[in-house]
C-alpha positions in Angstrom: 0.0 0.0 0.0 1.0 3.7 -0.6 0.4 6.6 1.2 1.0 10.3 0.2 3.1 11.9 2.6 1.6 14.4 5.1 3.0 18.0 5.3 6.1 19.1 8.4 4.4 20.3 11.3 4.2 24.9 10.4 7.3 26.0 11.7 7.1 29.7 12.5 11.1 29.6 12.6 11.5 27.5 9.6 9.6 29.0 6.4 9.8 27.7 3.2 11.3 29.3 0.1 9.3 32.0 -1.4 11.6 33.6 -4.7 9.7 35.1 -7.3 7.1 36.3 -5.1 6.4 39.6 -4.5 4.2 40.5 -1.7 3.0 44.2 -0.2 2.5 45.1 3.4 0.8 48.0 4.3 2.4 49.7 6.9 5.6 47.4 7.0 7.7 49.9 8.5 6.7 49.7 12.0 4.9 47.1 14.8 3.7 44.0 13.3 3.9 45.1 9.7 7.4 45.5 10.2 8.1 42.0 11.3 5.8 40.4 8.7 8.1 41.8 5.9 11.4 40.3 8.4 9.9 37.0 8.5 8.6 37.0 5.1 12.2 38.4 3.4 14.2 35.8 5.1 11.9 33.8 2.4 13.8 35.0 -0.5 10.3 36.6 -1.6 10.7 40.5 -2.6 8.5 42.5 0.3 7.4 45.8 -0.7 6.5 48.0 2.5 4.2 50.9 2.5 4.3 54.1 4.4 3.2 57.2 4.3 6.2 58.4 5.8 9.2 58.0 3.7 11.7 58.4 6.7 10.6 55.8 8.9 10.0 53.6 5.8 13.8 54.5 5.3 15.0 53.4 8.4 13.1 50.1 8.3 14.5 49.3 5.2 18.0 49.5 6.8 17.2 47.5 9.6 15.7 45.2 8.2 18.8 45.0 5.1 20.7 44.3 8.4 18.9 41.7 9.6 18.8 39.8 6.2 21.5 39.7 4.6 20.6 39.9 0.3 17.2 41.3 1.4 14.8 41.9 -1.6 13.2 44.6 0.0 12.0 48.6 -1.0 9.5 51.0 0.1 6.2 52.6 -1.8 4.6 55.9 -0.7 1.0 54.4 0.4 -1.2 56.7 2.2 -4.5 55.0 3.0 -6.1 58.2 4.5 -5.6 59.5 1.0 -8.0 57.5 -1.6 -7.2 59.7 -4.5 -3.7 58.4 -4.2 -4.0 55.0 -3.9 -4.4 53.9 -7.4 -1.5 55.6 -8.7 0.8 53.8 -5.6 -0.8 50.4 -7.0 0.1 50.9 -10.8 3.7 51.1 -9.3 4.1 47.8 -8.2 4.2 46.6 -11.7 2.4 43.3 -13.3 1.9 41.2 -10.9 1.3 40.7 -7.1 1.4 37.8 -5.3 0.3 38.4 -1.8 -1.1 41.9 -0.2 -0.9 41.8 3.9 -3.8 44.7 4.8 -1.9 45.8 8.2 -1.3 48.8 8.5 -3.8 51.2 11.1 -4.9 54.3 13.0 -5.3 53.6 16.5 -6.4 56.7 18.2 -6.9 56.4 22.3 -8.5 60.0 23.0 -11.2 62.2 21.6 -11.0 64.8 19.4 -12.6 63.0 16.5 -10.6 63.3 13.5 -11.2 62.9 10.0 -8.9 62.0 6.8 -9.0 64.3 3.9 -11.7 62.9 2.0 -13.9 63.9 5.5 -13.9 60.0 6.9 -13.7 59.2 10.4 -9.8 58.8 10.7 -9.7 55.1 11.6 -12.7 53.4 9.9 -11.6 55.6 6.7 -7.9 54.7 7.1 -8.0 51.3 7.9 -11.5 50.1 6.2 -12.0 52.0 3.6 -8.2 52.9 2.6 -7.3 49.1 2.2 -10.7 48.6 0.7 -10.3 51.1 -1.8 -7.0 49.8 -2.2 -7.8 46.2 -2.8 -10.0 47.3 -6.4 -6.6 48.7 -7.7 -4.4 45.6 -6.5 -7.1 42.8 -7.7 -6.0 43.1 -11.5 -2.6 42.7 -10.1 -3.1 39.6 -8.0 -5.2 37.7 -10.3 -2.1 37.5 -12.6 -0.3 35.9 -10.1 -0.6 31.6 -9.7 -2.3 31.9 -6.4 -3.1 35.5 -5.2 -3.9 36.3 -1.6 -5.5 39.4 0.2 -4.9 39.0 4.2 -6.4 41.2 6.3 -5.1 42.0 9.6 -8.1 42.1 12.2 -7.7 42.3 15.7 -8.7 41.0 18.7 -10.3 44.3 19.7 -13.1 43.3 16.9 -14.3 39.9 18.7 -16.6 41.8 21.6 -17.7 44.6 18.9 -20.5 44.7 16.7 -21.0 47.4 13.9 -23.4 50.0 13.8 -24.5 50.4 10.5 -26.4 53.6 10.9 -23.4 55.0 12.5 -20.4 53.3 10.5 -18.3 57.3 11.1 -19.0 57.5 14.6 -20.9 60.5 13.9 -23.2 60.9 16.7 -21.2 58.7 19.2 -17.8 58.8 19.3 -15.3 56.4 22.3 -11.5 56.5 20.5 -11.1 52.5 21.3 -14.7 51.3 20.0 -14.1 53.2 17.0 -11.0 51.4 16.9 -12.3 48.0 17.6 -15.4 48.3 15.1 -13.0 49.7 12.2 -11.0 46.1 12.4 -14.2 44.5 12.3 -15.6 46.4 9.1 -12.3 45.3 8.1 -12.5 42.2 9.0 -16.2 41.0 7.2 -14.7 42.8 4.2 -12.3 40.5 3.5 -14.8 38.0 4.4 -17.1 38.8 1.9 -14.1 40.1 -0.7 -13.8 35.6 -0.5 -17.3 35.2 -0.9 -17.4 37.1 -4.3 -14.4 36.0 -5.5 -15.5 32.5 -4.9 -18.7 33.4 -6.8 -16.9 34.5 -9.8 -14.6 32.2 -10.0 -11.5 33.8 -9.2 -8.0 32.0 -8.6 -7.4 35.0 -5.2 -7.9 34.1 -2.1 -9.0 36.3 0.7 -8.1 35.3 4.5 -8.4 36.9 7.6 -5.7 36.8 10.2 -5.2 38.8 14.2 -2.7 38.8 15.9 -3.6 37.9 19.8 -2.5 40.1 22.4 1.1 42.1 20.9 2.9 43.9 23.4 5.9 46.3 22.5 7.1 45.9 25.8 7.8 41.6 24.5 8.8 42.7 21.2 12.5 42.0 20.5 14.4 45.7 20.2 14.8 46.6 16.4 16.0 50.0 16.8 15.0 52.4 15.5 12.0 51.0 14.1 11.4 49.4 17.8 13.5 50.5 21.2 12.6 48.1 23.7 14.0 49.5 27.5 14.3 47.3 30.8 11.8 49.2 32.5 9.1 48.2 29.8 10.1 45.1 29.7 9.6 44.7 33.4 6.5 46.3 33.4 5.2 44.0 30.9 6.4 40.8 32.7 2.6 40.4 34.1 1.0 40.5 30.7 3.4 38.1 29.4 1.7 35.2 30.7 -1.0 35.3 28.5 0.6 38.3 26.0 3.4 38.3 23.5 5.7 40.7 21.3 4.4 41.6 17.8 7.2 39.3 16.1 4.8 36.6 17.6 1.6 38.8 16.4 2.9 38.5 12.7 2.8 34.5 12.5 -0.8 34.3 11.6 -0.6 36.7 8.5 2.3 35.3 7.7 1.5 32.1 7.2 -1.6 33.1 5.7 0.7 34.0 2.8 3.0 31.1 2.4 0.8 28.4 3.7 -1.0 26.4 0.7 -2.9 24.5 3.4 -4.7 28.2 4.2 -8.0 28.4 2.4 -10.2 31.7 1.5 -12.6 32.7 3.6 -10.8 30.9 7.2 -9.8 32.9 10.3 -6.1 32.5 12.0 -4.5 33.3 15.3 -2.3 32.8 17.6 -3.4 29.1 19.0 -3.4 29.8 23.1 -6.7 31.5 23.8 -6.3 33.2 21.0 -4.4 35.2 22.6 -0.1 33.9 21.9 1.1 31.0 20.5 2.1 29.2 16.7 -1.3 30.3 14.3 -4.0 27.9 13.6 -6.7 28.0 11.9 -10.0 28.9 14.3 -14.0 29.4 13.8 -15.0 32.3 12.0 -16.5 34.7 15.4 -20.0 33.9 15.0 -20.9 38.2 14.3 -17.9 37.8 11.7 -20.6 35.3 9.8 -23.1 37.2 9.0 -23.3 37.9 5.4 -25.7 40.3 5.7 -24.0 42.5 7.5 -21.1 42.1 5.7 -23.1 43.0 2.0 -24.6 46.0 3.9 -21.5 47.5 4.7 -19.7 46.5 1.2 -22.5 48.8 -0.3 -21.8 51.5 2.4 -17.9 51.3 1.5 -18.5 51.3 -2.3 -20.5 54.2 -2.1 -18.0 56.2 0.4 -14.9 55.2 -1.6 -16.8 56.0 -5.1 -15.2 52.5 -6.2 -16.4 49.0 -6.0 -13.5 46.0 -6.0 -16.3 43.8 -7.0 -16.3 45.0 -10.6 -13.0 43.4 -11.2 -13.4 39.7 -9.9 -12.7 37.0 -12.1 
């Protein structure tokens, strides 16, 4: 009798090869975006990080050159509070795209309420609707690849919010951190339903959704000057580390949702202790997170806030 080998156990310290793939992260030059494109150039795959800010996007870069040696790394100008801009950024990454990693955010802890320059709420319009906008000027780009994937960062913040549909801008009713936590979550069912409709028509992308636990700076190995780690943090955190860990640990889900064949559309990863730290597997979509139609209501809302619809480029 013969039997087809099973796959190594996911290794978050052993990744396989990725040349010839090309993958974006959105906000790549600092926190967890940062270590996703670490991890994912010691691959051999060529990591394009976006910033808005060209300095910091500088410095990563030669930190992270440091750290891997041959690095096929560079930066691109991406402002996601800045939809006019965003379709010009994606025409510069050429051809072809193999993976996008949706990470980068506005977390904002005290009021005022701000808006971007198109008049959004800052967070839900930078890290909903930028990356949504963004994803109908990348699609085109990922479909020519062999496997294209869209991973969306979510949080952990999202599992105990729900949206408020009447009130997606926080308009009338504004706490910094729920506005927070319910912007992950609108990002969060879009890429949800971005898999639904690209299943529907077809399409050879994929579209997972990834968080990253609990990710503490003061756990996160020192990276400086993209990340200065003291000793007084890092005693202060010693509590939280029991159930906490750095954000190197918080990019292992999104990573693998990009080099993993055995991740599927449509699944949910994390960290696999409570969700909470640990390798990433695969858990239940959050039973809010299922519901379609929310998750059609809001597309609609974003396509008409945006003025651009990703769904007319499926296939």
């Amino acid at each position: 009798m013969s039997s087809v080998p099973s796959a190594p156990p996911w290794d978050v310290r052993r990744l396989p090869r990725a040349e010839g793939r090309t993958v974006l992260v959105t906000g790549g030059n600092a926190g967890i975006g940062y270590f996703i494109a670490e991890q994912l150039a010691t691959t051999g795959a060529a990591v394009v990080l976006g910033s808005r800010d060209p300095a910091k996007a500088a410095a990563a870069l030669a930190v992270l050159r440091a750290r891997v040696p041959g690095a096929r790394v560079r930066a691109l100008r991406l402002d996601l509070a800045d939809l006019a801009s965003l379709r010009t950024a994606a025409a510069s990454l050429g051809p072809r795209l193999d993976a996008v990693v949706h990470n980068a955010g506005v977390a904002l802890d005290h009021p005022p309420r701000r808006e971007t320059a198109d008049g959004h709420e800052l967070m839900f319009g930078t890290n909903h609707l930028g990356h949504f906008a963004l994803t109908r000027w990348l699609l085109p780009l990922l479909a020519a690849a062999p496997a294209g994937r869209v991973v969306t960062m979510g949080s952990f913040a999202a599992k105990t919010e729900r949206l408020d549909l009447a009130d997606l801008q926080s308009r009338h009713d504004y706490r910094p951190k729920r506005s927070y936590g319910r912007s992950k979550l609108a990002q969060m069912h879009a890429g949800l339903e971005l898999d639904r409709r690209l299943r529907a028509a077809g399409s050879t992308v994929a579209s997972v959704v990834v968080h990253p636990g609990g990710a503490l700076d003061s756990r996160t190995p020192a990276r400086p000057p993209v990340h200065v780690r003291t000793a007084g943090g890092w005693l202060r955190g010693l509590p939280a580390a029991v159930v906490l860990q750095g954000k190197d640990a918080g990019a292992w889900p999104a990573v693998r949702a990009v080099l993993d064949p055995a991740v599927a559309g449509g699944q949910l990863w994390g960290p696999r202790v409570l969700g909470l730290r640990g390798a990433p597997r695969r858990e239940p979509v959050w039973h809010h997170l299922a519901d379609a139609a929310v998750a059609d209501r809001l597309w609609a809302a974003s396509r008409e806030l945006t003025g651009v619809d990703p769904g007319t480029v499926l296939g």
